[in-house]
N, C-alpha and C positions, 0 to 999 in steps of 0.2 A: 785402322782396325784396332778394337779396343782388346782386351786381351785378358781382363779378371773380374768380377764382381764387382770390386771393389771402381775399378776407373767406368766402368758402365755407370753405377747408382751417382759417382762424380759428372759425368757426362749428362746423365739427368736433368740432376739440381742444375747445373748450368745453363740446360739449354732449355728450358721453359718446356719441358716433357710434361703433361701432363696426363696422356695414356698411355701404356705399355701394352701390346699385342703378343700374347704367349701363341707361339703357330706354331702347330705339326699338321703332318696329313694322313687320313686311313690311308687304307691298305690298297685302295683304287689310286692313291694321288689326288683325291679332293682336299684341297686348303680348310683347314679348322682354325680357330683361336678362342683366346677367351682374352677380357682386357682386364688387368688390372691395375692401380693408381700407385703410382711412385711411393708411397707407404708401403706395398706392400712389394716391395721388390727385393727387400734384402730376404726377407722372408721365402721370395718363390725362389731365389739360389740358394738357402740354407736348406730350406726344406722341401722343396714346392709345390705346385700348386693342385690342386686335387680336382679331378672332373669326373664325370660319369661315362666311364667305356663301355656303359653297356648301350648307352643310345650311340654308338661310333659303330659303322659298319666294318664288319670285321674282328672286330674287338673283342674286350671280355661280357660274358654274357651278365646277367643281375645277381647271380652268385656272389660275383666276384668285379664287382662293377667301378672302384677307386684306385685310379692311378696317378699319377702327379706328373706335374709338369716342371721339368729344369732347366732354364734357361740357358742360353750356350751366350757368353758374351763377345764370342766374334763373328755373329749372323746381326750385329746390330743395325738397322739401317731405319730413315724416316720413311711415311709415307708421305709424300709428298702434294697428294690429293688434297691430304687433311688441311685444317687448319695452320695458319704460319702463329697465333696467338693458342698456347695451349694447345702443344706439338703431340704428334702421336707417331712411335717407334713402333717395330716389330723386332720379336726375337723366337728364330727358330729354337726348338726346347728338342731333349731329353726325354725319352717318356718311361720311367718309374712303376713297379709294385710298390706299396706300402712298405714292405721292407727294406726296401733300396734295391732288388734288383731290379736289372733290363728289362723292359717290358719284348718280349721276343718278336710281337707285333709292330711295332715299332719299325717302317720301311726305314725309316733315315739312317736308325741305327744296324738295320741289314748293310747298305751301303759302305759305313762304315769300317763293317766287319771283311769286306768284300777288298777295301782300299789297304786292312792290313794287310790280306794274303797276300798281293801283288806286292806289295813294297816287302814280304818277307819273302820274295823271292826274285826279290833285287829289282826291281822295276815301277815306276811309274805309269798312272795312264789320265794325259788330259782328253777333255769331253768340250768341243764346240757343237749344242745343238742348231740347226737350221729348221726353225717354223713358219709352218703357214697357217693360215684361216682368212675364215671371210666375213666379211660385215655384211648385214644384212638390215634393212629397214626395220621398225616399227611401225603398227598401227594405231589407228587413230584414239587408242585405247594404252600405247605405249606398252603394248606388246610385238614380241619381235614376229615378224612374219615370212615367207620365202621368200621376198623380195632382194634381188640383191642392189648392194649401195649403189654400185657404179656398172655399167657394162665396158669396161675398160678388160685391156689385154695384156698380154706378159711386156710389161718393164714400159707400158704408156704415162703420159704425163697428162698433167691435168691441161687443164680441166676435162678431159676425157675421165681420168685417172683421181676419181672423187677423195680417196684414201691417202690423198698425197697430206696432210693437215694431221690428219690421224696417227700417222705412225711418226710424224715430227713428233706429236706433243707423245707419244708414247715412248721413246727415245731419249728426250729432255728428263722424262720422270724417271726412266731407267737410268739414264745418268746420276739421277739427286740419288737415286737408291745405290751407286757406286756399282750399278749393272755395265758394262760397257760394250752398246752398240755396235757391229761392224759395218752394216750395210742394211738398207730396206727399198723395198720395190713392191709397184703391183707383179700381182703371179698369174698365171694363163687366164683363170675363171672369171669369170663377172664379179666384180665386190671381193676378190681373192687376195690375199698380200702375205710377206715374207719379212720377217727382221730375224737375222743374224747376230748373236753375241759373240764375244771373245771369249777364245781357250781358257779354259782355266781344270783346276782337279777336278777329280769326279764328281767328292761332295758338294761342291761350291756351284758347280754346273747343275745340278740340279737342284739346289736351294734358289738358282737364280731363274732356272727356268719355270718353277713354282712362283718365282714372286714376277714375273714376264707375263705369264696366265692372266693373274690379278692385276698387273696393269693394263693390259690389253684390254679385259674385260670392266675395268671401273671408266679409262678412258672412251670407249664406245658408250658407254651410258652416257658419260657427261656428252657425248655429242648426238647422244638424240638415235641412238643405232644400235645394233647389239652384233655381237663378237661369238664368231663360232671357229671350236677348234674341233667338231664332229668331223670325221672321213672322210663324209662323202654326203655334205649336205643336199649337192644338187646331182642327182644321179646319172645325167648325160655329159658333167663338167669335171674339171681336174676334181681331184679329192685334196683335201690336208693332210702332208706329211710330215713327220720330225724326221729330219736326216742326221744321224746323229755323228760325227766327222771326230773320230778320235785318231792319237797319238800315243804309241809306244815310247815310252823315255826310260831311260837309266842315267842317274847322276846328273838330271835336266835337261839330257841328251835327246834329242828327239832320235828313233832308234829306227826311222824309215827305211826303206831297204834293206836291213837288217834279216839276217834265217828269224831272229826269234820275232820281228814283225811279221813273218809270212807264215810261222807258228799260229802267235795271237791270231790272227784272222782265219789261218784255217778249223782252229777251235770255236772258233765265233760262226761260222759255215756247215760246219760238224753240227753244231745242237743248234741251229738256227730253227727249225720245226718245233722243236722243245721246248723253246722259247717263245714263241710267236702268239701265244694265248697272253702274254704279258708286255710282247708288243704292240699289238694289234686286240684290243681288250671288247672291240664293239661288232657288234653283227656287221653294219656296215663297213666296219673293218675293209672286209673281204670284198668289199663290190671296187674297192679302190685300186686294190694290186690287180695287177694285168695291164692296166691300161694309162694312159698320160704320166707315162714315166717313171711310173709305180711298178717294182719289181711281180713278177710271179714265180720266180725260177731262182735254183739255189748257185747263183753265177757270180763269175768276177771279171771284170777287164777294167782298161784304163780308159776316162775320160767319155764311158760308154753309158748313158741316162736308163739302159732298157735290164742296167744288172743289179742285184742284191746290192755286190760290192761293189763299188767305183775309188780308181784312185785318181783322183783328179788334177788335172792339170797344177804342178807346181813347185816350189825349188827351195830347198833347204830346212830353217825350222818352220817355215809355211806348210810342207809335206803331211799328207794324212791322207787316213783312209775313211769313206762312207758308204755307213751300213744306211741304205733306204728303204727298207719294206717298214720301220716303226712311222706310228702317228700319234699326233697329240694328245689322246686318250690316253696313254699309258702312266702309269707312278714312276716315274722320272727315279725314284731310288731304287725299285726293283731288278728295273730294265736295265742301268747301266750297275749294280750289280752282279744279273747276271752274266752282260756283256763282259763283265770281266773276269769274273769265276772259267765264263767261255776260254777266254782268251788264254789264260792261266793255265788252263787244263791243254790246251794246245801248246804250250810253251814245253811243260811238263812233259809230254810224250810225245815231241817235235812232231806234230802234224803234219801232215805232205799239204802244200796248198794246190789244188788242181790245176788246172791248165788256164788259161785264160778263155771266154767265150768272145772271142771278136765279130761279135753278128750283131744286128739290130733285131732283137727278140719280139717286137711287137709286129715286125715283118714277117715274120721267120715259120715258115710250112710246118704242118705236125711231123715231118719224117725227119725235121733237124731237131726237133723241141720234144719229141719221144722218148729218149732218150736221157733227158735233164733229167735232174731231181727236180720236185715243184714245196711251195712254200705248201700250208693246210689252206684249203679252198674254203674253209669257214671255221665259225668261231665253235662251232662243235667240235668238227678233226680238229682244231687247235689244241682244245682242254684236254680230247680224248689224246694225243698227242704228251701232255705236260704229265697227264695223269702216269702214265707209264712209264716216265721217263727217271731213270736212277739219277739221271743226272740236278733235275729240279728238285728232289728228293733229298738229294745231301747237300746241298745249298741255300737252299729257303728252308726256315722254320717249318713243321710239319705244320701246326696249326692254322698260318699262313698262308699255306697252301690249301688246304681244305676249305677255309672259308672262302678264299679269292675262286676258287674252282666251282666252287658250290653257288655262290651268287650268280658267276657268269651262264652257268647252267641255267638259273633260274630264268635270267634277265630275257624279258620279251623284246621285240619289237618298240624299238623308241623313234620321236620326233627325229628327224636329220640334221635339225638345226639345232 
């Protein structure tokens, strides 16, 4: 990891760089960048680089349309796609007013603000996401179409198992990028699959799972296929979910079993509904929970696929908890943001964690499940939900929230793939 300006622009000259990739994301979690030429790099750290946020969704309107980009130099990594002659890097940025302040839109730098309060309140929190998505064919036009790659089933091999090629080389490239892999497998659906990275902080886990997106999706292309991280592409089949598997730490401690572990989660349980418009960001969202393994109910137990929470199977600093009603649509700096503003706030007024539900909830009669709390049954009750909520109110930027509220309001009916 490079660590100042100064050994990045060294790193450069050295290694035959000859694009630099300035990336942040709106306020959805869509990947942006702009490229510029090793000339001008000292430049985007001294001063940086300037774009127009008024075409950025979310952003500032034409008013007020110039902010800049500053490069952070330990987000450096190659793309490994590119070219090996006339290398091209990326570096997450900064995003800047003219005057030098924070741009308040700015998700990365939300997250950020999110990983001070926890560490000033003595704690750590790592983030291993678990994603799915599906590959889906092209037509003869090289457009993607419903088709899926393979009809293969949970954890088949090839040649049933067409995705087995695809998530190698997408693993190898996550490697070059210093991403680290745990595990990959097909997933229940036709053309469905799953890769798992390693633990690491919040911000990092989410810088990585923004750059996992982009591999996922440039690797399907080079093979003639295309990469969907929608829902619930195919409406009778599993959906895509991010399960996202965190860990309470103090002093690098993992803090498992711990009162203020059962705190964090229960804060995280407490505003899960309040939340759920920035986990769960797509209409189809909603058609995915209830069913193959997709939470609907505000539950916990051990090693139980059919609850919000699940502690899974495991021993030591391996130990964690997963939250499973999110999916891949969401802004990866928000979510685990407000995952931990959640958590925080449960620390803070030691939250009772409820009882455990030892049932299989997809079995389970309306006179057991009447009872439950239930997550928002759509992407409406979800906003309508955030919108009132004091809680999303004193932790996201007001502006931030009215544009992300206001679009999803808008947002029609989209393709599933």
């Amino acid at each position: 990891m490079l660590n100042s300006a100064s050994e990045v622009i060294r790193f450069i000259d050295e290694n035959d760089v000859k694009f630099i990739r300035l990336t942040f994301c709106d306020i959805f979690g869509i990947q942006k960048n702009i490229s510029i030429m090793p000339s001008e790099l000292e430049r985007a750290f001294k001063y940086g680089i300037s774009f127009d946020a008024s075409a950025v969704s979310g952003f500032n309107d034409i008013t007020e349309s110039d902010l800049f980009l500053f490069p952070e130099p330990q987000t450096l990594a190659f793309l490994p796609w590119r070219p090996s002659h006339g290398r091209v890097v990326r570096l997450f940025c900064t995003i800047k007013y003219p005057d030098g302040r924070l741009f308040e839109g700015d998700s990365r730098n939300i997250l950020k603000n999110a990983v001070k309060v926890i560490e000033q309140a003595g704690f750590g929190c790592d983030i291993e996401p678990e994603c799915e998505f599906y590959l889906f064919k092209n037509d003869e036009d090289g457009n993607p179409n419903e088709v899926p790659f393979d009809n293969a089933t949970y954890m088949d091999i090839a040649p049933k198992d067409k995705g087995e090629n695809v998530r190698r080389e997408i693993c190898l490239m996550l490697e070059a990028m210093g991403i680290t892999p745990k595990k990959s497998h097909h997933e229940q659906g036709p053309g469905q699959n799953e890769i798992d990275f390693k633990y690491s902080d919040a911000l990092m886990a989410a810088d990585n799972f923004i750059a996992f997106k982009t591999v996922v999706n440039t690797v399907a292309a080079q093979n003639g296929i295309y990469a969907s991280f929608m829902p619930k592409p195919i409406p009778d089949k599993a959906g895509n979910g991010l399960h996202i598997n965190y860990s309470l730490t103090k002093n690098g401690k993992n803090l498992f079993g711990s009162n203020e572990n059962q705190y964090f989660t229960a804060g995280i349980m407490n505003r899960i509904a309040e939340m759920t418009a920035f986990f769960n960001p797509m209409h189809t969202s909603y058609e995915r929970l209830g069913s193959f393994e997709a939470p609907r109910y505000v539950t916990w137990s051990c090693q139980n696929r059919s609850q919000l929470v699940r502690i899974p199977a495991s021993s030591d600093e391996y130990s964690r908890t997963e939250l499973r009603s999110p999916d891949p649509m969401l802004n990866p700096y928000l979510a685990f943001a407000l995952l931990i503003y959640a958590g925080v706030e449960g620390i803070k007024n030691k939250e009772t964690l409820c009882e455990p539900t030892n049932i299989n909830l997809f079995a389970a009669d309306d006179k057991t499940t009447k009872s439950l709390k239930q997550l928002p049954s759509s992407l409406v009750d979800a906003i309508g939900e955030a919108e009132k909520s004091e809680f999303i109110n004193k932790t996201l930027p007001k502006k931030t929230i009215e544009c992300y509220l206001k679009t999803k309001k808008q947002m029609k009916s989209i393709p599933r793939i």
